[in-house]
C-alpha positions as CSV (number, residue, x, y, z in Angstrom):
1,X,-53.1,-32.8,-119.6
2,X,-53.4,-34.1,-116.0
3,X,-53.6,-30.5,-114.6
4,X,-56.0,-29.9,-117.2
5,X,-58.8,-32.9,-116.4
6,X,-57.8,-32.1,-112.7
7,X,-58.9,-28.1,-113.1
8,X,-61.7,-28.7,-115.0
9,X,-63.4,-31.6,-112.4
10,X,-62.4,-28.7,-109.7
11,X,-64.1,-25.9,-112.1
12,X,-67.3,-28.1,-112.3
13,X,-67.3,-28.9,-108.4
14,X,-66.8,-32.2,-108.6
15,X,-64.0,-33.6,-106.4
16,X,-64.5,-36.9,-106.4
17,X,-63.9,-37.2,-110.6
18,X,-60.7,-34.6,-109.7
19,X,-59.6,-37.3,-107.0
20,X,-60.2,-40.1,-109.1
21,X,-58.6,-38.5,-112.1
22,X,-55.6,-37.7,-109.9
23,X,-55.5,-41.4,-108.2
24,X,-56.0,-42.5,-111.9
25,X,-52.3,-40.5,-113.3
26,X,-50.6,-41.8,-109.9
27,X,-51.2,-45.8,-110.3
28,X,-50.8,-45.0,-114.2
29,X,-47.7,-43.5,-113.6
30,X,-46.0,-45.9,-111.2
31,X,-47.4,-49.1,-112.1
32,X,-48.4,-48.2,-115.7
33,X,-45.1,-47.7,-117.2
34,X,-45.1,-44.2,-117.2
35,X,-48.4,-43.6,-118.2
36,X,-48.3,-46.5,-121.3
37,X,-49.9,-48.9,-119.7
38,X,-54.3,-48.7,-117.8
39,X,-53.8,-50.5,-114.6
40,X,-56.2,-48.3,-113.1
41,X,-59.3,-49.4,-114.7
42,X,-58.3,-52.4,-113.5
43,X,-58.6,-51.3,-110.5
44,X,-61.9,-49.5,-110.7
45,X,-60.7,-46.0,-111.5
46,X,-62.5,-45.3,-114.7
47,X,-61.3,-42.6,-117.2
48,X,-63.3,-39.6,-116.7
49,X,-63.1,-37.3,-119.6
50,X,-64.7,-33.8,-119.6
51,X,-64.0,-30.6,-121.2
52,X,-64.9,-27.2,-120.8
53,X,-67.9,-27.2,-122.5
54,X,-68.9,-29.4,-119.9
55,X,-67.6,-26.8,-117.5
56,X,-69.8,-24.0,-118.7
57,X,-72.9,-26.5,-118.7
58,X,-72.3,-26.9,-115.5
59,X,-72.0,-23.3,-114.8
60,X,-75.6,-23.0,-116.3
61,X,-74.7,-21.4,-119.6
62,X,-76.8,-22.6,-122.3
63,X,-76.0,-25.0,-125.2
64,X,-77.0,-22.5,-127.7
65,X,-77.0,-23.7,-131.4
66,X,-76.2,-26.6,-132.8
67,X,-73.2,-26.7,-135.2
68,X,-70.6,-28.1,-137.6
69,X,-67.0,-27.2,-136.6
70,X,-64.6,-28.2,-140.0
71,X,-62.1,-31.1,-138.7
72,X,-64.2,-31.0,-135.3
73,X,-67.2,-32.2,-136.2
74,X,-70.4,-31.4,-134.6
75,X,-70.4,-28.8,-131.6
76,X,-73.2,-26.5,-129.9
77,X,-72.0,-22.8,-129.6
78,X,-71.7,-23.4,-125.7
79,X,-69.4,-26.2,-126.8
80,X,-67.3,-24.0,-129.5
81,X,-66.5,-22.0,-126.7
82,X,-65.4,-24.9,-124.4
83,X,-63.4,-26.0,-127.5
84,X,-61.4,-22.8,-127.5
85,X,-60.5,-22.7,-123.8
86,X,-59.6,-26.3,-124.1
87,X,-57.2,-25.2,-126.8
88,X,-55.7,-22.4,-125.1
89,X,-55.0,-24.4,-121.8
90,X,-53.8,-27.5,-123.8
91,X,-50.0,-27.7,-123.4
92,X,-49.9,-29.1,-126.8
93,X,-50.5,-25.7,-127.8
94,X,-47.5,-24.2,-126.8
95,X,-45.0,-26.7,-127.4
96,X,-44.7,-26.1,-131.0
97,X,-42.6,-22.7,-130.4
98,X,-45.3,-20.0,-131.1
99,X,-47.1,-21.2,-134.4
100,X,-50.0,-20.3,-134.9
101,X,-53.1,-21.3,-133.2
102,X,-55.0,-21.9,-135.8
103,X,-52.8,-24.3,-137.3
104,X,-52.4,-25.9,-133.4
105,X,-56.2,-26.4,-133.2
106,X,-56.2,-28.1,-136.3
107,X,-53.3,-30.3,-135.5
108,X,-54.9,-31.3,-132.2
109,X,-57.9,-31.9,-134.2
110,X,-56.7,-34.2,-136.5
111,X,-55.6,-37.2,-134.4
112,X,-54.9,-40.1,-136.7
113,X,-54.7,-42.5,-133.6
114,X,-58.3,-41.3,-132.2
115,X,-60.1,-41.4,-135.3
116,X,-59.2,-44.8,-136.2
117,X,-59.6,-45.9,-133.3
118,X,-62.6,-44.1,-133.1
119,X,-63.7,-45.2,-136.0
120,X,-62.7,-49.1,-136.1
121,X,-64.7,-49.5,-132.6
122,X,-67.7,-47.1,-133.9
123,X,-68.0,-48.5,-137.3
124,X,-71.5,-50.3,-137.5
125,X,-72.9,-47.1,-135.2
126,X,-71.7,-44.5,-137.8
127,X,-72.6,-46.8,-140.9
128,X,-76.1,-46.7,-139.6
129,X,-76.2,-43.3,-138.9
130,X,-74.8,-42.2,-142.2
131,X,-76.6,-44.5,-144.6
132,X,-79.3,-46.3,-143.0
133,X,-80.6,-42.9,-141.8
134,X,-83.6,-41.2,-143.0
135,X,-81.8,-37.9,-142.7
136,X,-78.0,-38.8,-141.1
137,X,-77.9,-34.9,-140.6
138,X,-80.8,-34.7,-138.4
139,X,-79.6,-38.1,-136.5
140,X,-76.4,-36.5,-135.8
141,X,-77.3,-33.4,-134.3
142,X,-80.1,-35.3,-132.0
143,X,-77.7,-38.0,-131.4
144,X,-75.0,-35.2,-130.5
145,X,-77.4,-33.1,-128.5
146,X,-78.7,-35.7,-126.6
147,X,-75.0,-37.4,-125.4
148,X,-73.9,-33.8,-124.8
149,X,-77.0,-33.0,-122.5
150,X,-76.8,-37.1,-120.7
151,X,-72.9,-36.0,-120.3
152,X,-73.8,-32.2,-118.9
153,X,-76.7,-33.7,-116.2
154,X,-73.9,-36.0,-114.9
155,X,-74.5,-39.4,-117.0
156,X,-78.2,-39.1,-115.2
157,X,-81.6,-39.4,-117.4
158,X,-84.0,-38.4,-116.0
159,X,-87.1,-40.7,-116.1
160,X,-90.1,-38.7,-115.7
161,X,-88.5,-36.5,-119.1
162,X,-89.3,-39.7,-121.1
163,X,-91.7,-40.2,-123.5
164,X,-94.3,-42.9,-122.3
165,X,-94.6,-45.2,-125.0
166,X,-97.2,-46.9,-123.9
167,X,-99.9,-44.7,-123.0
168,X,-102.9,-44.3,-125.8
């Protein structure tokens, strides 16, 4: 998984996230417990996540249509893609003694730890995207698109894009 984060901060030309993620798995490591323990963000090495979706946006390849993976949720084309790769580099995904991928990708998918976890510190967010919603469909996908484009640009909005809300 290290190598993984490591390759795909490289991939996207950006070695400061690939150092950070590195000096991130070495204090983990040694002062973490083995990697149980998040000293790190105490010390001002923030997790960095990306993916290879992330990769190819950065690559210039375009999002492409939005989508609705079953067990992975909402995805752009661009992202499916990523989502593959990622599967196909992930060592989880060999450790199994040759099943199949399919069943791999699902089983990766389906993390019971994440989604709770997701889902216990996400709870009033989703709620109100789901029922308070006009359309929760359409709020997804712009909600989606638009964290998946903030994420692509480098956590950077940019301004002048914004609507001015209080112009005549």
């Amino acid at each position: 998984a290290l190598q993984h984060l490591v390759d795909q901060h490289v991939w996207q030309v950006d070695g400061e996230a690939a150092l950070s993620t590195l000096g991130r798995f070495t204090v983990n490591t040694i002062y973490g417990a083995g990697g149980a323990l998040d000293p790190a963000a105490e010390l001002g090495l923030p997790k960095e996540d990306t993916d290879f979706g992330l990769t190819l946006a950065s690559w210039g390849v375009s999002e492409g249509a939005y989508i609705e993976l079953p067990l992975f949720g909402p995805s752009t084309e661009r992202d499916a893609v990523g989502l593959l790769v990622d599967v196909a580099l992930s060592p989880t995904t060999y450790i199994s003694g040759g099943s199949e991928p399919a069943v791999q990708a699902a089983l990766q998918a389906v993390r019971p730890i994440d989604i709770l976890e997701t889902r216990s510190t996400r709870g009033a967010l989703i709620d109100d995207l789901l029922y308070r919603s006009e359309d929760s469909y359409v709020s997804l996908r712009s909600n989606y698109i638009q964290n998946r484009r903030r994420r692509a640009s480098g956590n950077e909005t940019d301004v002048d894009s914004l609507p001015d809300l209080f112009s005549n």
